[in-house]
C-alpha positions in Angstrom: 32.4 36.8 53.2 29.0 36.8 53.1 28.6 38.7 49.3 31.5 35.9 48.0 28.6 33.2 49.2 25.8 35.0 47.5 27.5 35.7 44.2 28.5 31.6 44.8 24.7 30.7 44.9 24.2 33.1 42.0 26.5 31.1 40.2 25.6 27.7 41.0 22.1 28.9 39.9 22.9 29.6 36.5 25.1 27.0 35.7 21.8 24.7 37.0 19.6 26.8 34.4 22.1 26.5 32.1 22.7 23.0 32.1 18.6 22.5 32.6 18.2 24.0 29.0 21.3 22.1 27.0 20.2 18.7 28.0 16.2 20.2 26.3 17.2 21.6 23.9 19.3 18.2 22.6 16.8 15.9 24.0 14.7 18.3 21.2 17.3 17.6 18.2 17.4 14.3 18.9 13.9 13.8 18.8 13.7 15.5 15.5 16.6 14.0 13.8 14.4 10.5 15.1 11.5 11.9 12.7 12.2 12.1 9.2 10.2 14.6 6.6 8.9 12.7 4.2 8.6 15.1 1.2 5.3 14.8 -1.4 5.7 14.6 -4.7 3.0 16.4 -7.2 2.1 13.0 -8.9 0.6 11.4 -5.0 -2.0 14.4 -4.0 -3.0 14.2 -7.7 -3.4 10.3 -7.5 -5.3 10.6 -4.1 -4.7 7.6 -2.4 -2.5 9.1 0.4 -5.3 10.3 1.8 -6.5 6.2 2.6 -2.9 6.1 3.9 -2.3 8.5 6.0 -6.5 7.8 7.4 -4.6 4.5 8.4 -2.4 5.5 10.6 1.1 4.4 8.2 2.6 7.2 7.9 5.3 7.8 10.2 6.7 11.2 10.1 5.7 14.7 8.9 4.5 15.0 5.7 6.1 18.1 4.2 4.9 19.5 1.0 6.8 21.5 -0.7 5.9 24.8 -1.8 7.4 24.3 -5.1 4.7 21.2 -5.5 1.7 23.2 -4.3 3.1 25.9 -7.5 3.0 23.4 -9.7 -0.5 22.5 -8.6 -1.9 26.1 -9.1 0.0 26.2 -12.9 -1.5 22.8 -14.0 -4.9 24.4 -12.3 -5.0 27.5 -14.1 -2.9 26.6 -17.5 -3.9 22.8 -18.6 -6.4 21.0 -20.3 -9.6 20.1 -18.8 -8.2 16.9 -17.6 -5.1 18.5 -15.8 -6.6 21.1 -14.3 -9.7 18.5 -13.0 -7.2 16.6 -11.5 -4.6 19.2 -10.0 -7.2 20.9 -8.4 -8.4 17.7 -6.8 -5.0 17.4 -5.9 -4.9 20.7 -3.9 -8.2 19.5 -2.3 -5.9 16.3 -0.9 -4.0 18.7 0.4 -6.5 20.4 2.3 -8.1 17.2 3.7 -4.4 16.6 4.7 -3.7 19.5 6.3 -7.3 18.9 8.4 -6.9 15.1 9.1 -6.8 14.9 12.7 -3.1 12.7 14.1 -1.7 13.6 10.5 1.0 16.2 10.4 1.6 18.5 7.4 3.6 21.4 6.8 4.3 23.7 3.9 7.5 23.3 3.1 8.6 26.8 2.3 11.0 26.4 -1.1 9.7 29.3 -3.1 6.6 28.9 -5.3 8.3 27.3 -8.5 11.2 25.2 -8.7 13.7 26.4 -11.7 15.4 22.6 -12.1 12.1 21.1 -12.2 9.7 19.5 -9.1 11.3 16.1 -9.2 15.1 17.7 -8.8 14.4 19.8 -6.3 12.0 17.1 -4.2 16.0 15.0 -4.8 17.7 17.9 -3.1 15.7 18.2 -0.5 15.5 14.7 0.5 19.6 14.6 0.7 19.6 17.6 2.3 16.9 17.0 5.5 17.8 12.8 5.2 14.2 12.6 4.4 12.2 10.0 2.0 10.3 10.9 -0.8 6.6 10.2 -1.0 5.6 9.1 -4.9 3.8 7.2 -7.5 6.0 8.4 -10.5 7.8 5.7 -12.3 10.8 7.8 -13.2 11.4 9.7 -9.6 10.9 6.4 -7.7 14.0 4.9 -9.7 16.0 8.1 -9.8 15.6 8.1 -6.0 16.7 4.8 -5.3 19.6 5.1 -7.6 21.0 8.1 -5.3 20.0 6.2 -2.3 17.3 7.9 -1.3 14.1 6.6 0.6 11.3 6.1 -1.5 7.7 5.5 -0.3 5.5 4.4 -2.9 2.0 4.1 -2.5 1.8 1.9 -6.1 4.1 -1.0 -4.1 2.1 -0.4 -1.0 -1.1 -0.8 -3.0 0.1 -3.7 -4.5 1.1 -5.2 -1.7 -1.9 -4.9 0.0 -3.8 -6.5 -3.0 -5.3 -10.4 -2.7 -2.8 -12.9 -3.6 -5.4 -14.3 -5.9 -8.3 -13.5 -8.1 -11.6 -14.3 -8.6 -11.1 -17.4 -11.5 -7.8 -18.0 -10.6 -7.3 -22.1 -9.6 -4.9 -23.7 -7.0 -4.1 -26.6 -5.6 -5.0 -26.4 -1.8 -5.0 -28.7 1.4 -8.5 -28.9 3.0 -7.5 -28.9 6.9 -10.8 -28.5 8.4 -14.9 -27.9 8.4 -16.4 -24.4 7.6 -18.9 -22.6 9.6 -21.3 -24.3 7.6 -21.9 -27.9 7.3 -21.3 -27.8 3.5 -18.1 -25.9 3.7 -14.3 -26.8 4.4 -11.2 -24.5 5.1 -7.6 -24.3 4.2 -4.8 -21.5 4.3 -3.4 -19.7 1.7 0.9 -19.4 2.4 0.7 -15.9 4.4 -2.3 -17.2 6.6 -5.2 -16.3 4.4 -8.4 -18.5 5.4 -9.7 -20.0 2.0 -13.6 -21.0 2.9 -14.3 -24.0 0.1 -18.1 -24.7 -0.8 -19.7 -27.9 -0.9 -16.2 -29.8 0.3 -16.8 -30.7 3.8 -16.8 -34.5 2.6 -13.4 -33.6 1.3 -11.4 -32.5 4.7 -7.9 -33.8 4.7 -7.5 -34.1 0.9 -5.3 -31.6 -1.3 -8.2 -30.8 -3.9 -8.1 -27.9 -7.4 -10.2 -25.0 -6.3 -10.9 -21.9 -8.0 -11.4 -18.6 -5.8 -15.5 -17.2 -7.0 -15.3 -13.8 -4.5 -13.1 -12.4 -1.6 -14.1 -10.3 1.8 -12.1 -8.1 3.8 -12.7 -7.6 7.5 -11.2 -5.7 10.0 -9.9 -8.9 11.5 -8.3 -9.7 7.7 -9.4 -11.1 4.2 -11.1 -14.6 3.6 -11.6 -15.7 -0.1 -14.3 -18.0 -0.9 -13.9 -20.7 -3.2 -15.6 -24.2 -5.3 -13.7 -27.6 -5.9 -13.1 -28.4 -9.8 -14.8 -31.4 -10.5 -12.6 -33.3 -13.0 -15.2 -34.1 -15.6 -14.4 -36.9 -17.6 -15.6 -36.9 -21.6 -19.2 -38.3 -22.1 -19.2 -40.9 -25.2 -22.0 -40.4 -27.2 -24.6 -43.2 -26.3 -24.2 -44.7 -29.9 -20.9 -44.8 -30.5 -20.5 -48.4 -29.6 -23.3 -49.7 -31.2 -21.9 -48.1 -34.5 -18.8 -49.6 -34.2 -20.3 -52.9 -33.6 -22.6 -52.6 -36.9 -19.1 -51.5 -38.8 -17.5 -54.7 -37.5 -20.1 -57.2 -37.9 -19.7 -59.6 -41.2 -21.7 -58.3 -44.1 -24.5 -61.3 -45.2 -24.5 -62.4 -49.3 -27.4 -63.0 -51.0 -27.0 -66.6 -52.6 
């Protein structure tokens, strides 16, 4: 009686263990199905920004470069023109910095060293393959990738989303809705919230006036733009001008 009870705890004990590691072990698989791979294309480590992005904190999953891309890197490093090999071995460097950038993770994606359909296919396959996105700048790829309905993260649409709405010499119409910081100035909003600070308008507070934006600043609280009313000039008349035309219509005098 007493063996049948030990061999009972022995059992009870392994089913625990057992039952311990399944529910880990899928916690584990859950947590990496969660995290996607975003796989980087050639073209982004050779354009550079990424780095700025990933410094930032946006990137939200593991950034996994294929070995096939880092090939490609070495060929254009070792075979191009000056320009193409300047370039692809700064875009190696990115990868370094990458692989080094502390919060940032990065694996070597381990395809084989050159990709016989071509980088951009094989980047395709493996994005349907792991449900990954694709990280890119390159026109082509971006709109191949959305066509198969595959996630695209583009650091061109990031970039120009991030950009000012409006340039220096650019002219709007804007709503004065308060005083600057300094006595001279007034402020108004741009549509997403962007403080526009006006020179020389405080008289002007409450009016809807033509401004044109002279400079912008970006803070780590946000952007301002800075800006000067349009004075609507009216056309000087030359000074004379009405005294010719009264000589031209004043009655000629005859000479009896």
């Amino acid at each position: 009686m007493e063996y049948i009870n030990i061999i009972l705890l022995l059992l009870l004990i392994i089913v625990a263990e057992v039952s311990y590691l399944v529910a880990v072990n899928t916690k584990k698989l859950l947590h990496r199905k969660e995290i996607r791979p975003i796989f980087v294309d050639t073209s982004v480590l050779i354009d550079g920004r990424i780095i700025a992005v990933a410094q930032s904190g946006f990137v939200g999953g593991t950034l996994s470069i294929p070995r096939s891309v880092i090939g490609e890197l070495q060929f254009l490093a070792d075979n191009a023109d000056n320009e193409k090999r300047s370039r692809a071995r700064y875009g190696l460097d990115v990868v370094v910095e990458l692989q080094t950038m502390p919060g940032v993770k990065v694996e070597i994606f381990q395809d084989g060293s050159r990709a016989e359909e071509g980088v951009d296919e094989r980047l395709l396959k493996l994005a349907k393959k792991y449900q990954g996105a694709i990280c890119t700048v390159d026109y082509n790829l971006n709109k191949v990738a959305k066509v198969e309905d595959i996630s695209v993260l583009n650091v061109n649409d990031l970039a120009m989303s991030l950009r000012m709405a409006y340039l220096p010499g650019e002219k709007i119409l804007l709503e004065l809705t308060g005083k600057g910081q300094d006595n001279h100035q007034a402020v108004g909003h741009l549509i997403d919230g962007t403080m526009v600070v006006v020179e020389h308008a405080s008289g002007q507070v409450g009016q809807t006036v033509e401004i044109e934006f002279i400079r912008s600043l970006q803070t780590a609280a946000g952007k301002m733009m800075f800006a000067k009313v349009i004075e609507n000039k009216k056309p000087n008349k030359r000074p004379n001008d009405h005294h010719l035309m009264g000589r031209a219509n004043r009655p000629k005098r005859y000479n009896n």
